[in-house]
N, C-alpha and C positions, 0 to 999 in steps of 0.2 A: 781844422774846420773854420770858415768865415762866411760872410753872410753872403759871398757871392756863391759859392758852391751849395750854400743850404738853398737859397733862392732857385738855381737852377734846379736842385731833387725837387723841392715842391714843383717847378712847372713841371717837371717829367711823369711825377705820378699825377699830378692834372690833368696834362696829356690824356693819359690815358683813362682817367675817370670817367673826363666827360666825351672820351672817343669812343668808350662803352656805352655809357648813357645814349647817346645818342645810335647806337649800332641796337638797345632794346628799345625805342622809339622807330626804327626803320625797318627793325626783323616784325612789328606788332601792323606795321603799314605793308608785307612780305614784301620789299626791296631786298629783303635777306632772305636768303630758305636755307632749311637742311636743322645741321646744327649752329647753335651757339651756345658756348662755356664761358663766361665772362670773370674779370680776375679782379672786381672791385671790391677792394678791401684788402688785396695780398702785394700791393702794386710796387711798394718798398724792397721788397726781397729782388724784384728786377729791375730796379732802378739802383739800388745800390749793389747790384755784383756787375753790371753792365761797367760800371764807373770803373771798377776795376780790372776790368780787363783789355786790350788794347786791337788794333785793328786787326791783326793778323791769325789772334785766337777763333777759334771755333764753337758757335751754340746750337746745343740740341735743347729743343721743348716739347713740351707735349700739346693737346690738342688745346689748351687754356692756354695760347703764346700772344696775343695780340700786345700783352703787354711786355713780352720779350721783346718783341716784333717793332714796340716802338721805341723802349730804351732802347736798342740795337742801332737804330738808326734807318729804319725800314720807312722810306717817305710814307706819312697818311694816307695820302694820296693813291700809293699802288696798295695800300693793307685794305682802304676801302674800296678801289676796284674789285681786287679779288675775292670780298665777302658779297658782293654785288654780280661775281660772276665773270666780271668781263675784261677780255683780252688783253687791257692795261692792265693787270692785275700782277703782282709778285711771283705767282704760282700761275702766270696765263689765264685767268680766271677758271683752273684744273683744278684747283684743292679747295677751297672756300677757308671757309672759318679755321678748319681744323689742321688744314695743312698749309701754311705759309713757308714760303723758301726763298728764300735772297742769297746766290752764292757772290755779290759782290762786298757785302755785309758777313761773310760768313755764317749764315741764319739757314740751318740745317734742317728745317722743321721745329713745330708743326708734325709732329707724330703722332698718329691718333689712337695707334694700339697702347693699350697700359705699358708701361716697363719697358714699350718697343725701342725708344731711342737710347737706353742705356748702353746696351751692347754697340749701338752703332758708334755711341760717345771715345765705347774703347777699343773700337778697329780707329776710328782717327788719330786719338792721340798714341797709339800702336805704331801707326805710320807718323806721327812727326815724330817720335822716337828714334826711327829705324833711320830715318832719315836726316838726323840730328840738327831737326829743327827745331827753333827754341820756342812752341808754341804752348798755350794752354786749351783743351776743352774743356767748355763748362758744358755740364750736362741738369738742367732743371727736371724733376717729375715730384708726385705727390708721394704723399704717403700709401695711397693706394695700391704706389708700384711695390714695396715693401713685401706683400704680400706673393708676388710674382717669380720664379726662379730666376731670372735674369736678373734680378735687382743682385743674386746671391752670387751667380755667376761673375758678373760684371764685376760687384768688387771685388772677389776674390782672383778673379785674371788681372786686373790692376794691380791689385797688390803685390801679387807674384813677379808682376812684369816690371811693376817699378815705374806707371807711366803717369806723364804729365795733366791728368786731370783733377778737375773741382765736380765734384758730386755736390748737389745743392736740392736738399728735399724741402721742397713746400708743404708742412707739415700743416693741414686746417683740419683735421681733428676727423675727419667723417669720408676722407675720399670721395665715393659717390654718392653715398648716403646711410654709410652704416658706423657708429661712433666707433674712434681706435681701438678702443678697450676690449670689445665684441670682436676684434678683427687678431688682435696681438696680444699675446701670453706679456711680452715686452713694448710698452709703451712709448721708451728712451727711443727713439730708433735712431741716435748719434752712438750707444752702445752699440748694437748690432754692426755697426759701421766699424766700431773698434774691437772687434771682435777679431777682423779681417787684419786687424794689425794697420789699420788705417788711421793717420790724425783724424780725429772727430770734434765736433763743436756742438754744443747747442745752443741757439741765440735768439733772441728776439724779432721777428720775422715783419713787424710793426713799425718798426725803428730802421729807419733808414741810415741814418746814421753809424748805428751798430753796424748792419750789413754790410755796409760801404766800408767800413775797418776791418771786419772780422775778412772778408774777402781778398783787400789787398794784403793782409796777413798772409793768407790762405796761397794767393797764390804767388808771392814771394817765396814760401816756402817749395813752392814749387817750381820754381825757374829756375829756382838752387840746385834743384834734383834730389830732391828730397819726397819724389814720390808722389800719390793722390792725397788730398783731405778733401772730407766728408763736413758740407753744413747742414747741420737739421736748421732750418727758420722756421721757427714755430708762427706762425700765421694763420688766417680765418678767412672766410669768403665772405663777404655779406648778401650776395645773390645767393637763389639755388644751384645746385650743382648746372643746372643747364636751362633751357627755356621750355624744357618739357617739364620739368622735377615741380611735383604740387610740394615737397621742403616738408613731409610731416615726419622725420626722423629727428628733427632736435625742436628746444622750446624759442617762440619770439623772444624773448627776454632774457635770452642766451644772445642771440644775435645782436641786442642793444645794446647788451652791456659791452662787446666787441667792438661793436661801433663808437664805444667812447674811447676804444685804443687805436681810432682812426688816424693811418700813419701822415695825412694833412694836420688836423687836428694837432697830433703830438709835436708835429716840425715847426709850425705854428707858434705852440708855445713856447719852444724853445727859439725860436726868430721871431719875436714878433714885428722885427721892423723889414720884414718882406713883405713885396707888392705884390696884395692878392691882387687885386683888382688890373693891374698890368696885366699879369699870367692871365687872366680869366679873360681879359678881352684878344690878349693874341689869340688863345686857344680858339676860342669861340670860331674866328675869322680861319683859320685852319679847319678847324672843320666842317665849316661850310665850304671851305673848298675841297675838301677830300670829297664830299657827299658832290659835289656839284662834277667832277672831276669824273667821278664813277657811277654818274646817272646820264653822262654826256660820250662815255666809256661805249662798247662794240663787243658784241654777242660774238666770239672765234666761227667761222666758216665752217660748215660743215664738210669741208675739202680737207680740211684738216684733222678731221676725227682720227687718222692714222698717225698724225706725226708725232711726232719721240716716241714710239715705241719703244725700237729699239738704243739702246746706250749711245750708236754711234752718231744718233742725231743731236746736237749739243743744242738745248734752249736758245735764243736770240733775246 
C-alpha cells in the first residue's frame, strides 16, 4: 500500500459520494423518477474488490450498483444519462436507477429482484469454466438476499461445481428495513457461507483497504482453482434504504455513530498527506458534466418501443 493507491481509493469513493449527493439533489428537482437506493456509506466494499479484479471478469449487482457502476469503470456520464432516462444512457435510458448494464465493462446488472443475480453470477462463471476460461465473477447483494432460496442454491451449486466465483455480501445490518437479528436465527452470515464448504471471511466492510486485500486474497485463490470464496463486508448505509423509506426502523445515533467509521474519514487518517481538495475539485467538474451531458441527452423514439425484444437484436 502507498499514497498513490490510497489517493486514488479516496477519489473513487468520492466519486461516488458526491455522484449520490447530487443524484438526491436532482431526484428532489424530479430529473430522476421511479426508484432510488443510494450506497453512501458502503462505497469502500466496491471500490476495493473493483481493484481487484481485472477487465475480463464479470459483475453482478443489485439494484444499489451506482457505486459498482462507478468503480467498474462505467463513464458518469452514460450512469447519469440513464437515471435521467435518456437514450445516452448505459441501459438506453431502459432501466434507470435500478438496472444499469455495460457489457463493454462486464457490468451485468443492476438486478432489481432480491437474490435475483446470484444464480445468474453462477450460470456465468459455469460457463467460463466449461469453457476453460480463466475468469472471475464477482457477484455483490445484501444481506437481505440471505434470506432468499437462491442465496442457498446458488452456493451450494458453486460448491458442488467447483466454480470460479467471489460471493461478496454487503452486510448493513437492516436489508430493507428490518434489523438482522429479527430476520436470522444466525447472524455470522460468513458461517452459513461455510457451511456450503465454502472459504468464508468476515471483514470490515468500512475499510477499504482491508477490502482491497481481503479480495485479491480471495480471488487468487481462486484463479488457482481452488473454487468460490464468500466475503461477508460488514458495512452500513447512512441513507434510508431508498428515497421513499420515512427510516423509522433504527435509532439517529445509531446512524452517527456509523458515520464516524466513514470509510473517507478512516483513509484519511491513515493518509493524511492526500489531496482532498485536488479529488474534490476534479469531481466536482465531472459531475457537472455527467449532469449537463444527461440533461442535453434525447427521450428514445417511440418507433422504437419494440426493439430488443427479442435476444437476436444485440444493443448498439
Amino acid at each position: 500500500m502507498n499514497l498513490e493507491l490510497a489517493s486514488n481509493f479516496y477519489r473513487q469513493i468520492l466519486l461516488i459520494r458526491r455522484f449520490e449527493e447530487k443524484c438526491v439533489e436532482l431526484y428532489s428537482k424530479e430529473k430522476i423518477r421511479g426508484f432510488l437506493h443510494l450506497y453512501i456509506g458502503e462505497e469502500a466494499v466496491a471500490v476495493g474488490v473493483m481493484h481487484a479484479l481485472n477487465d475480463e471478469d464479470a459483475v453482478f449487482a443489485t439494484y444499489r450498483e451506482h457505486g459498482q457502476a462507478l468503480a467498474r469503470g462505467i463513464h458518469p456520464n452514460r450512469i447519469m444519462a440513464e437515471l435521467y432516462g435518456k437514450e445516452q444512457g448505459c441501459s438506453r435510458g431502459r432501466g434507470g436507477s435500478m438496472h444499469l448494464f455495460d457489457a463493454h465493462t462486464r457490468f451485468y446488472g443492476g438486478i432489481a429482484i432480491v437474490a435475483g443475480g446470484l444464480p445468474m453470477a453462477v450460470g456465468m462463471a459455469l460457463s467460463d469454466k466449461m469453457m476453460k476460461r480463466n475468469r472471475v465473477t464477482a457477484c455483490f447483494f445484501g444481506d437481505g438476499a440471505v434470506a432468499e432460496g437462491e442465496f442457498h442454491e446458488s452456493l451450494n451449486l458453486a460448491a458442488l461445481w467447483h466454480l470460479p466465483i467471489l460471493f461478496i455480501c454487503e452486510n448493513n445490518l437492516y436489508a430493507m428495513g428490518t434489523a438482522l437479528e429479527l430476520t436470522e436465527s444466525q447472524t455470522d452470515i460468513s458461517l452459513k457461507a461455510a457451511s456450503y464448504r465454502i472459504t468464508s471471511k468476515q471483514i470490515d466492510g468500512m475499510n477499504v483497504i482491508e477490502v482491497a486485500e481481503s479480495a485479491e486474497q480471495a480471488i487468487a485463490q481462486i484463479r488457482a482453482g481452488n473454487g468460490p470464496v464468500f466475503l461477508e463486508c460488514l458495512t452500513y448505509r447512512f441513507r434510508a434504504h431508498s428515497m421513499f423509506d420515512a427510516e423509522l426502523y433504527r435509532q439517529k445515533s445509531e446512524v452517527e455513530e456509523w458515520k464516524q467509521k466513514d470509510p473517507l474519514i478512516r483513509l484519511h487518517q491513515d493518509w493524511p498527506d492526500i489531496n482532498i481538495a485536488k479529488h474534490e475539485k476534479e469531481i466536482s467538474h465531472i459531475i457537472d458534466e455527467a449532469v449537463e451531458f444527461a440533461e442535453n441527452g434525447t427521450l428514445e423514439s417511440v418507433d422504437d418501443l419494440e426493439k430488443f425484444i427479442y435476444s437476436s437484436e444485440v444493443a448498439r
